[in-house]
N, C-alpha and C positions, 0 to 999 in steps of 0.2 A: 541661815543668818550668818553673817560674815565676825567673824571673830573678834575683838578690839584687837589690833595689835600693842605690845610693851612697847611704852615711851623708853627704855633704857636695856640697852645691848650690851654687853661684854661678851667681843668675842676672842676665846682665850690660847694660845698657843701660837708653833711657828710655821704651820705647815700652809707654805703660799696655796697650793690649790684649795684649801679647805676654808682657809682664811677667803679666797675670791666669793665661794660657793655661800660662803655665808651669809657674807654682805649683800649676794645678791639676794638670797633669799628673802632676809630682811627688806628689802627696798621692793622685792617683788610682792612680798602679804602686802606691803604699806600701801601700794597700787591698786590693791584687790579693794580699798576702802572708801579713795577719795574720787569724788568728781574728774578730775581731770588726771588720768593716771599718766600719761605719757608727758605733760607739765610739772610731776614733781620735782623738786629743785632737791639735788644731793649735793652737797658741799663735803670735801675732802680735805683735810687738813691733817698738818702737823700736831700732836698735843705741844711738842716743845715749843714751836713756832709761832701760837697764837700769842695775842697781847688778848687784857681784859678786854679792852675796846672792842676787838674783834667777834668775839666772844660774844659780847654783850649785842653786838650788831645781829649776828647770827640767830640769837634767841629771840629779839625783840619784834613781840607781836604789833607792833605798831608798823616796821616795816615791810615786815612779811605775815598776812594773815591768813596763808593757806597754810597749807599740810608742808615740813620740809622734812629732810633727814639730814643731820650731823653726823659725819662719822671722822672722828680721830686716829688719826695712824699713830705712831711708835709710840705710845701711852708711855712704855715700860723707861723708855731713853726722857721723860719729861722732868725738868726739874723741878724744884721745893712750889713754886709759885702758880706752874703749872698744873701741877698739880694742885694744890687748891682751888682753881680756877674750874678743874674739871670733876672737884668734886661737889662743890657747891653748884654745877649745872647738872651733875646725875641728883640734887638731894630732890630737888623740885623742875624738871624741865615745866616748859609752857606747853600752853595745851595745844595740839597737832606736831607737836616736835619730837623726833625721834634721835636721841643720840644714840649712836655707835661708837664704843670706844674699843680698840683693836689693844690688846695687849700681850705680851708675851709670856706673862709669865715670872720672869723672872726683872731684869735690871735694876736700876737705881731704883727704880721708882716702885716696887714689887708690894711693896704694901698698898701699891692702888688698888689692884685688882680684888682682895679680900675686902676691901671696903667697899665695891660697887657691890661685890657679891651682898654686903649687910644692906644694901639701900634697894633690895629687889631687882638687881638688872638680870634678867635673862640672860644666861651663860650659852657661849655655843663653843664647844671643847673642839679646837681644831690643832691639838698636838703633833708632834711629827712623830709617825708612827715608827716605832725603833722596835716592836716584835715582830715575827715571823705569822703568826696568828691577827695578828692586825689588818695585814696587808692582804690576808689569806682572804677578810672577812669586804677589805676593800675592794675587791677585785669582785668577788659574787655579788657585793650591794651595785656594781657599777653595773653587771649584765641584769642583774633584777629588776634594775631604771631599766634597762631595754627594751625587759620585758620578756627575758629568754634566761633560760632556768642550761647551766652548765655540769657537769659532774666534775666532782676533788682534782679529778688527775687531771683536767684542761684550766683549772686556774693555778694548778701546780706549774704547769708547762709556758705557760702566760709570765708566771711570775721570774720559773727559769730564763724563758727566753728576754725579758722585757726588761728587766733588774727592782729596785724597790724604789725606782721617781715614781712619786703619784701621777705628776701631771701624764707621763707618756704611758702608765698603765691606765689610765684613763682613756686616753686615744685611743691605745691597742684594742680594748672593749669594744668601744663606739664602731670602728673599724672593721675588726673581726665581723661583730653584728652585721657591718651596713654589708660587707662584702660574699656574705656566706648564706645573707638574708636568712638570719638566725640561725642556721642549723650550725652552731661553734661545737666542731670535736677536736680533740687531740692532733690529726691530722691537718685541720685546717691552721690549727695556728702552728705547728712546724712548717708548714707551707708559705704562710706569710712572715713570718719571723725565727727563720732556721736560723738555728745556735742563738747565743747572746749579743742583742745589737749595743755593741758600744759606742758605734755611729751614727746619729741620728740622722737623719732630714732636718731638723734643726744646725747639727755642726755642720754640714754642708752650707745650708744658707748663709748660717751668720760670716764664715768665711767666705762666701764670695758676694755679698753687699759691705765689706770690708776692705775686701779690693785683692785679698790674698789668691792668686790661680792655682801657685801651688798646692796649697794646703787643703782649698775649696775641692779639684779636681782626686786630691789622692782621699778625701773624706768620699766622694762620690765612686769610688771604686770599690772603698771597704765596705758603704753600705750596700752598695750593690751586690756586695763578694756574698755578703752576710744574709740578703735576703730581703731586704727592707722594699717595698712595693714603688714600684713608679710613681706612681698615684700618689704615696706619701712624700716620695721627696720634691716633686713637683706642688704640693700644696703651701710645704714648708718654704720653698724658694719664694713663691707669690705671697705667703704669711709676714715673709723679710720684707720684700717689696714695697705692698702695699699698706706697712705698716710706716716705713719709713716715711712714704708719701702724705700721709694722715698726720702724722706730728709734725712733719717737716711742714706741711703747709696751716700749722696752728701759730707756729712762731714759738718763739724761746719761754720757756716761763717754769714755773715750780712745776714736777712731775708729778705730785698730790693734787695738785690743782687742773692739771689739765687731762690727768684718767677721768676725773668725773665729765669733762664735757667730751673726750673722746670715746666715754667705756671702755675702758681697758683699765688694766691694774698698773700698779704705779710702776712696778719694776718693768715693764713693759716699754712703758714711755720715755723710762730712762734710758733705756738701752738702748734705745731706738733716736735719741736727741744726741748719742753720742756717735752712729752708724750713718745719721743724715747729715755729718758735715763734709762729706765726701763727696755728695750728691748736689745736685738743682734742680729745678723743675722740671729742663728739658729733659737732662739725665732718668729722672727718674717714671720721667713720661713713657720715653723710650724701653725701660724694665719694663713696667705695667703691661707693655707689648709684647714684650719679648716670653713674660710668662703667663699671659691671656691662651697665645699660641704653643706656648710648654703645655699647657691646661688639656689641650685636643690633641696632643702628637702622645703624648703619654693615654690616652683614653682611645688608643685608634689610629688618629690621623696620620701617625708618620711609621715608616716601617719598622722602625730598631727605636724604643723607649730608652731604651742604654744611651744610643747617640742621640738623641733628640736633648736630652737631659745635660749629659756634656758637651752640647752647643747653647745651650741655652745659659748653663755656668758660666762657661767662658763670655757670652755675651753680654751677663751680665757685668763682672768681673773688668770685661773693659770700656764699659761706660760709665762706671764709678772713677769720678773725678775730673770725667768731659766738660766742657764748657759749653 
């Protein structure tokens, strides 16, 4: 028998990966319930940003009589009225409604969060983890999701090599696993991330869908220098790409509004509506190419993954801003 799920979320802290995990979580039980799971309607929102109208819209069973989920971003930043607004829809939501109010914790508004807590909402503590023992315990709950059990000294080394972002010790996991097909020891992850990568696969991308070659190409030497896998920086490159592609062909619009119809989390979308003004269709037709073929020359297809990777930088780098 399938569980009810809570009409009412608080989910509490500042930690983006935890914060994403959550809400999905949330949206994922809500799917386990209703008739039409892939039709459920998630709406993302500002707290500060609604009017009562809106609100009122949202909740009313008269327009919408299925199953939806509300979920409220920066709760904590909501002002005097706002808050009210989102307290009187946590005291009684309608029935199939699920809100989600995301809060921080602290800001103006910090006495919200204690009061969702007296009204029953279901807390998901997604703090940013500032001990050394926290991050120890995040790192083994990630390979345990895998399904593959690590000893002390390879989540020590993970941690050494990786530094304390969730999101890329999270990857590093995922990775390590998919590439070692679980057998992760001490050896394998100095092998794929010797020394401290300060350079991601990420600084590479975002620098060369930005249009920078210098900066793009001298990031793509240090991660290279450092150890960071082909594979990873060619993911990262096509994660730029065809992310840009996906917002850029949504059109302009509020970046809380438009993760829910894209999937992806807000800070995503933003980053990505400020990367896609450089670009066009054709332009970015032409990337999508350029790193489909980074995808096979780094898996095999081309002799030297070094040079396949810095032709493909470059290529990209100068079709950002073509006509």
């Amino acid at each position: 028998m399938t569980e009810t799920p809570a009409q009412l979320h608080l989910v509490l802290g500042e930690e983006e990966l935890l914060i994403e995990r959550a809400v999905a979580g949330i949206v994922a039980q809500i799917r386990t319930t209703v008739s039409n799971p892939y039709e459920l309607p998630v709406d993302r929102l500002r707290a500060g940003d609604m009017s009562a109208v809106e609100l009122t819209e949202l909740l009313s069973p008269s327009l919408f009589a299925e199953d939806r989920v509300i979920v409220l971003e920066a709760a904590a930043e909501a002002g005097k009225d706002a808050v009210a607004l989102v307290q009187d829809a946590a005291t009684a939501p309608p029935e199939g409604v699920v809100l989600v109010v995301l809060h921080s914790g602290a800001g103006r508004a910090k006495a919200l969060a204690p009061a969702l807590q007296k009204l029953g909402a279901q807390v998901h503590d997604c703090a940013k983890m500032s001990k050394a023992a926290e991050r120890v315990d995040f790192v083994r709950g990630e390979f345990r999701t895998a399904g593959v059990r690590v000893a002390p000294e390879v989540i020590e080394t993970v941690l050494e090599a990786i530094g304390s972002d969730l999101r890329e010790l999270a990857a590093a996991c995922t990775q390590l696993v998919a590439d070692t097909g679980g057998r992760v020891d001490v050896a394998a992850v100095r092998r794929y991330y010797s020394g401290k990568a300060e350079v991601t696969g990420f600084d590479v991308a975002e620098h060369a869908v930005s249009g920078d070659r210098a900066a793009a190409l001298e990031a793509l030497r240090w991660a290279t220098d450092r150890g960071v896998p082909p594979v990873l920086l060619a993911d990262a490159l096509a994660d730029s790409v065809n992310t840009i592609a996906r917002v850029g062909s949504a059109g302009r619009g509020d970046p809380f509004r438009l993760a829910s119809q894209l999937g992806m989390p807000p800070w995503k979308v933003k980053k990505a509506q400020a990367q896609a003004r450089g670009w066009n269709a054709a332009s970015v037709g032409k990337a999508m190419q350029v790193v489909a073929e980074l995808n096979a020359d780094v898996k095999g297809a081309a002799v030297s993954a070094e040079y396949a990777l810095e032709r493909a930088v470059d290529r990209v780098v100068a079709l950002r801003g073509q006509r």
